[in-house]
C-alpha positions as CSV (number, residue, x, y, z in Angstrom):
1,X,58.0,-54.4,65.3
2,X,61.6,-54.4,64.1
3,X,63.4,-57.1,62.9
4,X,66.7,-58.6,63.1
5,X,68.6,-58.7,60.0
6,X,71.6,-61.1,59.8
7,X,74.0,-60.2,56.7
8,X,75.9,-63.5,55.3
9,X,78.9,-62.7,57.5
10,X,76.7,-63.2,60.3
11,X,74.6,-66.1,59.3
12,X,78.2,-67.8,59.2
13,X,79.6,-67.5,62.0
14,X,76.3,-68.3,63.8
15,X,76.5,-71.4,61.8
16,X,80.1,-72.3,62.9
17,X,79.3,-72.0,66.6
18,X,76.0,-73.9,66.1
19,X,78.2,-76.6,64.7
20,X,81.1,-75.9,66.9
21,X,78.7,-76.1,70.1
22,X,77.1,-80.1,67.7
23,X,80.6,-81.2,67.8
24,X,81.4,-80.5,71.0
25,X,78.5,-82.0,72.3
26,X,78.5,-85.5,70.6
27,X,82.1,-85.9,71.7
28,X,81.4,-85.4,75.3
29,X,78.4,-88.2,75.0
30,X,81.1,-89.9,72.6
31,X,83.7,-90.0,75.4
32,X,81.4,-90.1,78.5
33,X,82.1,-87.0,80.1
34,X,80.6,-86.3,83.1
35,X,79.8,-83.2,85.3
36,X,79.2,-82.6,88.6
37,X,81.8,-83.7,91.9
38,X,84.2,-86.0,92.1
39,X,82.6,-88.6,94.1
40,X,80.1,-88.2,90.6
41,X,82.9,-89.1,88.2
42,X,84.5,-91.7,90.2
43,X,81.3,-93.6,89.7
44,X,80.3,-93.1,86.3
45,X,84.1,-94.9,85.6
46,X,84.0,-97.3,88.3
47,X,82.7,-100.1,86.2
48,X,85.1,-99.6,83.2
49,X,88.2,-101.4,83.2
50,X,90.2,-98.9,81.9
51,X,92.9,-95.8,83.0
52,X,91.4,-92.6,82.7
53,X,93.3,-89.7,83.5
54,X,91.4,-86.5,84.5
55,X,92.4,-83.0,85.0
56,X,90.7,-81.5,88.0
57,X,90.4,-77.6,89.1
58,X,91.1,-78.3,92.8
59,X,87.6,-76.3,94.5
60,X,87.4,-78.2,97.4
61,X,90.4,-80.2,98.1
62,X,89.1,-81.9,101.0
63,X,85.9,-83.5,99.1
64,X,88.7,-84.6,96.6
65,X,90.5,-86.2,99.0
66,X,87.5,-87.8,100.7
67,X,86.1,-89.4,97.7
68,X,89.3,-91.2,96.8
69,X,89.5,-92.8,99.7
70,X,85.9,-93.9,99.2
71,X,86.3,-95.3,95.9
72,X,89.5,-97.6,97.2
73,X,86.9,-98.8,99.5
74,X,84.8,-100.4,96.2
75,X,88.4,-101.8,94.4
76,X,88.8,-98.3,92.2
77,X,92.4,-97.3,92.5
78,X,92.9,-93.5,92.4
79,X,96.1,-91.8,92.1
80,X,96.5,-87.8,92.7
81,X,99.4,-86.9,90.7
82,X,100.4,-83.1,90.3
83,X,99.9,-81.2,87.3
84,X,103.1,-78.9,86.3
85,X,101.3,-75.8,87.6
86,X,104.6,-75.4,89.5
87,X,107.0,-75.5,87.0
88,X,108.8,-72.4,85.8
89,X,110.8,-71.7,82.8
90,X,113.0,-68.6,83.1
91,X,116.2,-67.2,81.1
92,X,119.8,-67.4,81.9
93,X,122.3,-65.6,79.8
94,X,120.3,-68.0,76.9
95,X,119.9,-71.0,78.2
96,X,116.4,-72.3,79.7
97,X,116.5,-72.7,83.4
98,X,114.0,-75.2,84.6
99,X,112.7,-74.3,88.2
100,X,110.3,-76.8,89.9
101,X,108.8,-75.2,93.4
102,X,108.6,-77.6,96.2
103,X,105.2,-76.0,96.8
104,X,103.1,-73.2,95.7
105,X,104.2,-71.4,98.6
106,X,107.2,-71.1,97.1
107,X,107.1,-67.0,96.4
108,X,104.6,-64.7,97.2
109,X,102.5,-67.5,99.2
110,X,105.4,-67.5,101.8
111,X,104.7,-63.6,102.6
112,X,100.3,-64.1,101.9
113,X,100.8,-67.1,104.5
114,X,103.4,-65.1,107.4
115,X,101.2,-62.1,107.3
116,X,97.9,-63.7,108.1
117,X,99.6,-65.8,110.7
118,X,101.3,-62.6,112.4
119,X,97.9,-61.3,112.5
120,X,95.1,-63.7,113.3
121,X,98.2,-65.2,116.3
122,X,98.4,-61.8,117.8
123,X,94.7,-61.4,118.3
124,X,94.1,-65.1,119.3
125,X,96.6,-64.2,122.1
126,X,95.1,-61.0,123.0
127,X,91.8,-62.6,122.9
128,X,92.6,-65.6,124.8
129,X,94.6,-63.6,127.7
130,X,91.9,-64.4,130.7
131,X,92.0,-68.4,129.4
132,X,95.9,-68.8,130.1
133,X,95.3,-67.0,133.2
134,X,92.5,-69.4,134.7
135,X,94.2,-72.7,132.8
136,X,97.5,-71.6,134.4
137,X,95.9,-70.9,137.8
138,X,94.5,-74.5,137.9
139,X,97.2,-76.7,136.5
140,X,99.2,-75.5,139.2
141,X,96.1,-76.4,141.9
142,X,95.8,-79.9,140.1
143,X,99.5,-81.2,140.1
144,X,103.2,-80.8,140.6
145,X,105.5,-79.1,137.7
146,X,105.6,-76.2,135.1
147,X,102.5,-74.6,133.4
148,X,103.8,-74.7,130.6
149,X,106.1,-77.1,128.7
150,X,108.8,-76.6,125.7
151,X,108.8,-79.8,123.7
152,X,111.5,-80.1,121.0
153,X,110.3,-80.4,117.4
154,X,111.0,-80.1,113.8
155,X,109.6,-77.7,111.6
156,X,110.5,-76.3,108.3
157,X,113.8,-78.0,106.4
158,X,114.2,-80.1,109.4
159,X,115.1,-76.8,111.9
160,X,114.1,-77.9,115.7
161,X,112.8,-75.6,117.9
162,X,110.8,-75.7,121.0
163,X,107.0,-76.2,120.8
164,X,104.6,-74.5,123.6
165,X,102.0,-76.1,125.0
166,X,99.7,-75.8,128.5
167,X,101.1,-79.2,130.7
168,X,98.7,-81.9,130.1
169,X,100.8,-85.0,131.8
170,X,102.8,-85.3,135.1
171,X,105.9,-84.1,135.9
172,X,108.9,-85.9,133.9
173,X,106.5,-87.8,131.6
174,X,108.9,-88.4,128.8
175,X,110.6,-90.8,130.9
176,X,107.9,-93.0,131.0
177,X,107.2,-92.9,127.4
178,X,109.7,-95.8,126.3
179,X,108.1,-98.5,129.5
180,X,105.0,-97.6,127.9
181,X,105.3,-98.2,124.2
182,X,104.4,-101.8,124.3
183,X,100.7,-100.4,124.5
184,X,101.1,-98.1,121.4
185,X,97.5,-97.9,119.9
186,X,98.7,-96.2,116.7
187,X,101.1,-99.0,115.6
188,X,101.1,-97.9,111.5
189,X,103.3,-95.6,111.9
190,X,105.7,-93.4,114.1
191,X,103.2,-91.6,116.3
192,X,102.3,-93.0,119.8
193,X,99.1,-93.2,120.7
194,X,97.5,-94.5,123.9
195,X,94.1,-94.4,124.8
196,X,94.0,-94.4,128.6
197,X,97.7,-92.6,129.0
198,X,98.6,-93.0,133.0
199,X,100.6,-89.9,132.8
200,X,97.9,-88.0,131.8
201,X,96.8,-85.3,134.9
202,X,93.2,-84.8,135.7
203,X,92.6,-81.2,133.9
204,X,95.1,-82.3,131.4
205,X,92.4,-84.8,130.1
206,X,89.8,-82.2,129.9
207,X,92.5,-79.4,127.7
208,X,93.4,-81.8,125.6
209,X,89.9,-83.3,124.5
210,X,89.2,-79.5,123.6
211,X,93.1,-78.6,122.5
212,X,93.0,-75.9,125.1
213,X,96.5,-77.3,125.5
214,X,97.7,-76.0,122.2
215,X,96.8,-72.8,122.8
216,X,100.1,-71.5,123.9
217,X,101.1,-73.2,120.0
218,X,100.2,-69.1,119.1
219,X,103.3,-68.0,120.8
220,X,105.3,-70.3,118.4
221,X,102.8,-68.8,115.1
222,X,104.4,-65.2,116.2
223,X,107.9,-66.3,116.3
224,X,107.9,-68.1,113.3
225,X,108.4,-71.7,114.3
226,X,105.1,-72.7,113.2
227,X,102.2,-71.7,111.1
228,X,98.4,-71.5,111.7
229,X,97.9,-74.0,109.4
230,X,100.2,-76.8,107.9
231,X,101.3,-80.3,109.1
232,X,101.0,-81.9,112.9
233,X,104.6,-80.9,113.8
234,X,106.3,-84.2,115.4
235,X,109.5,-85.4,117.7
236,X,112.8,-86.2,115.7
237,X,112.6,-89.6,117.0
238,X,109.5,-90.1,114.8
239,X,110.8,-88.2,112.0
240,X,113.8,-90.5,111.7
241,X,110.8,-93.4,111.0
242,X,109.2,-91.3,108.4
243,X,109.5,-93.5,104.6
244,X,110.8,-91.2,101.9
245,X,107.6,-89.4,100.5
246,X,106.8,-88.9,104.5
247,X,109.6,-86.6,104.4
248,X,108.3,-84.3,102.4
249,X,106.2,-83.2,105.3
250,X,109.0,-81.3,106.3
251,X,108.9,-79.1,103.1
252,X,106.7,-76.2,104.6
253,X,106.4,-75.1,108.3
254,X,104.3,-77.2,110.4
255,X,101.1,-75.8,111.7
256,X,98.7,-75.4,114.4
257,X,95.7,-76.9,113.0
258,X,95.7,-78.6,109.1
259,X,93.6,-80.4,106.7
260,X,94.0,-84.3,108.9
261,X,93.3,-82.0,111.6
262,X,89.9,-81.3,110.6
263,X,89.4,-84.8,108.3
264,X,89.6,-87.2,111.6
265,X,92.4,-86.2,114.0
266,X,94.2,-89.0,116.0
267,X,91.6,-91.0,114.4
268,X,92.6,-91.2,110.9
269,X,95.7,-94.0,110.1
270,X,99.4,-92.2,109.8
271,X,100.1,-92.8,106.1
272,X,96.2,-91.4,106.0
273,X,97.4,-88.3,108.0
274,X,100.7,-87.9,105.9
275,X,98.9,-88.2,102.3
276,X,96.4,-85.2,103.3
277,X,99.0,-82.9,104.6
278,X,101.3,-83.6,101.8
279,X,98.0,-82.6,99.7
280,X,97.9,-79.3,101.3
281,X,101.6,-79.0,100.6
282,X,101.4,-79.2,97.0
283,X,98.3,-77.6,96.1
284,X,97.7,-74.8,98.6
285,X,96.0,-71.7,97.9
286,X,94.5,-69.1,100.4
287,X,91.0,-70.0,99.9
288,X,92.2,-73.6,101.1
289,X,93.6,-72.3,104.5
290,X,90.5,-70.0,104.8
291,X,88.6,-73.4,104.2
292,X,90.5,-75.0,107.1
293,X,90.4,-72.3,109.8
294,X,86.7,-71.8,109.0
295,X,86.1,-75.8,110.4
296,X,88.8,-75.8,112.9
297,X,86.5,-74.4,115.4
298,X,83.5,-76.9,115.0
299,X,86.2,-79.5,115.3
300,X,87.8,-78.6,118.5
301,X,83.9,-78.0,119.9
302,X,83.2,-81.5,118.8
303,X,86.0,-83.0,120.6
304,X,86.1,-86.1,119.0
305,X,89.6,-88.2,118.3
306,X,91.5,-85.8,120.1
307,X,95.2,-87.2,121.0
C-alpha cells in the first residue's frame, strides 16, 4: 500500500489553510453570518436592533424583492441600495473620467435586449396570425368603431409614440374618462383603475382578463417603441404626476410584460409597481428577462388582477 509522504513545505501550507479555513470559521459564528435566502437572513437579524449592511449576488431578484416587502410587514426596514457595479473609470488625455450608467443596459445589454426582442416579436406575430384574425372578426360583430386602437404613450427618454392594442372599450371612450374619475379605484397614484368600467364592450372584458388585447403591443416590440420586457408604459397625463425617483421609469424602454407584471398586476399599489420596475432597471441581466418571460404565460393563463 503506498503512502503519502508530505515534505515540510507541504505540511505548512496544509497547516495555513487548516488555520485559514479555523479563522474563517469562528468569525462567521463571531459575526452571525448566515446562509441560505434572503427571507433566511432577514430573520436571523430581525430581532437585533442594529444596521446591517449586506452585499447580495442578485440570483433571483424577484424572491429579493418579495421578502423585503415581507419583513416591512414585521417593523424591519429594508433598503435596496445599488452597489457601484455600474461605475466606470476610463482615460482622457490623463485625467480620470468618471462614467455612471443609468442602467446595465447601458452598452452591449441595449443590442443582447433589441435582438431577442426583434426575434421572439416576429414569431409571436407569425404565430399569433389566425388570433388577430378571429379577435378582429368579432370586435367588429360586438360593437361600433376601429379594431384596433393607437393610444399615445411615452417610452424611452420621454419619446411618445403610439401604442397598439385590440379595442377593448366603446367608441370615443377617452371622453368619458375625466366624468368618471371620481370612482378611481387606484387612488395611490397616477393610474386609473375602475373595477366595473361602463365603457368596457362585452368581448373587450373577456381580452383583457387574458391580455389578448395587448397582443397587437408586438407590432410596437418590432418597431422599436417598446420592449418585450420593461416597465407598464403609461399616458403623459400620468407621467406628469410621477414624484422624482418615479421618473426614472422612463430611463429604459417600456415593455410588454415586466417584473410588477408577473408580481401582482393591477393588483399591486403604484409606488409597489414603480419600486419593482425601477429594480429591473438597475440590476438587469438576461437571465432576469428570461426569468420573466418564462412566468408571463402562467400569469396571463391565471387571469387574475388583470386591468
Amino acid at each position: 500500500m503506498s503512502k503519502l509522504k508530505l515534505n515540510i513545505n507541504d505540511k505548512r501550507a496544509l497547516s495555513n489553510v487548516v488555520a485559514t479555513f479555523l479563522i474563517l470559521l469562528l468569525s462567521m459564528i463571531a459575526i452571525g453570518i448566515v446562509y441560505g435566502t434572503v427571507s433566511n437572513i432577514l430573520y436571523s437579524i430581525k430581532y437585533s436592533p442594529t444596521l446591517s449592511c449586506i452585499d447580495i449576488m442578485v440570483k433571483n431578484p424577484i424572491e429579493i424583492v418579495s421578502s423585503c416587502y415581507n419583513a416591512e410587514t414585521k417593523k424591519i426596514e429594508v433598503e435596496l441600495r445599488r452597489s457601484f457595479g455600474n461605475v466606470e473609470i476610463n482615460d482622457l488625455g490623463g485625467l480620470p473620467v468618471i462614467h455612471i450608467k443609468r442602467t446595465p443596459l447601458d452598452g452591449w445589454g441595449r443590442i443582447v435586449k433589441r435582438v431577442m426582442d426583434i426575434i421572439l416579436s416576429l414569431s409571436a406575430l407569425i404565430v399569433l396570425i389566425p388570433v388577430f384574425i378571429l379577435c378582429a372578426i368579432i370586435i367588429k360583430l360586438d360593437s361600433r368603431g376601429t379594431v384596433f386602437v393607437k393610444l399615445i404613450r411615452l417610452g424611452d427618454g420621454g419619446k411618445k409614440f403610439e401604442l397598439y392594442k385590440f379595442r377593448s372599450m366603446v367608441k370615443d371612450a377617452h371622453k368619458m374618462k375625466t366624468h368618471l374619475s371620481m370612482f378611481n379605484e387606484r387612488g395611490d397614484g397616477p393610474l386609473f383603475k375602475m373595477k366595473h368600467d361602463p365603457r368596457i364592450t362585452r368581448f373587450g372584458g373577456f381580452i383583457r382578463k387574458w391580455s389578448i388585447d395587448e397582443f397587437p403591443n408586438f407590432i410596437n416590440v418590432l418597431k422599436g417603441d417598446v420592449s418585450l420586457i420593461g416597465p407598464r408604459p403609461h399616458e403623459p397625463e400620468e407621467v406628469r404626476l410621477y414624484s422624482g425617483y418615479q421618473k426614472r421609469l422612463l430611463n429604459i424602454k417600456p415593455g410588454v410584460t415586466g417584473l410588477a407584471q408577473i408580481s401582482g398586476r393591477s393588483n399591486l399599489s403604484f409606488d409597489e409597481e414603480a419600486r419593482l420596475d425601477l429594480f429591473y432597471i438597475e440590476n438587469w441581466h438576461f437571465s432576469l428577462d428570461v426569468s420573466i418571460l418564462l412566468r408571463t404565460p402562467w400569469v396571463m393563463i391565471r387571469g387574475k388582477n388583470a386591468v
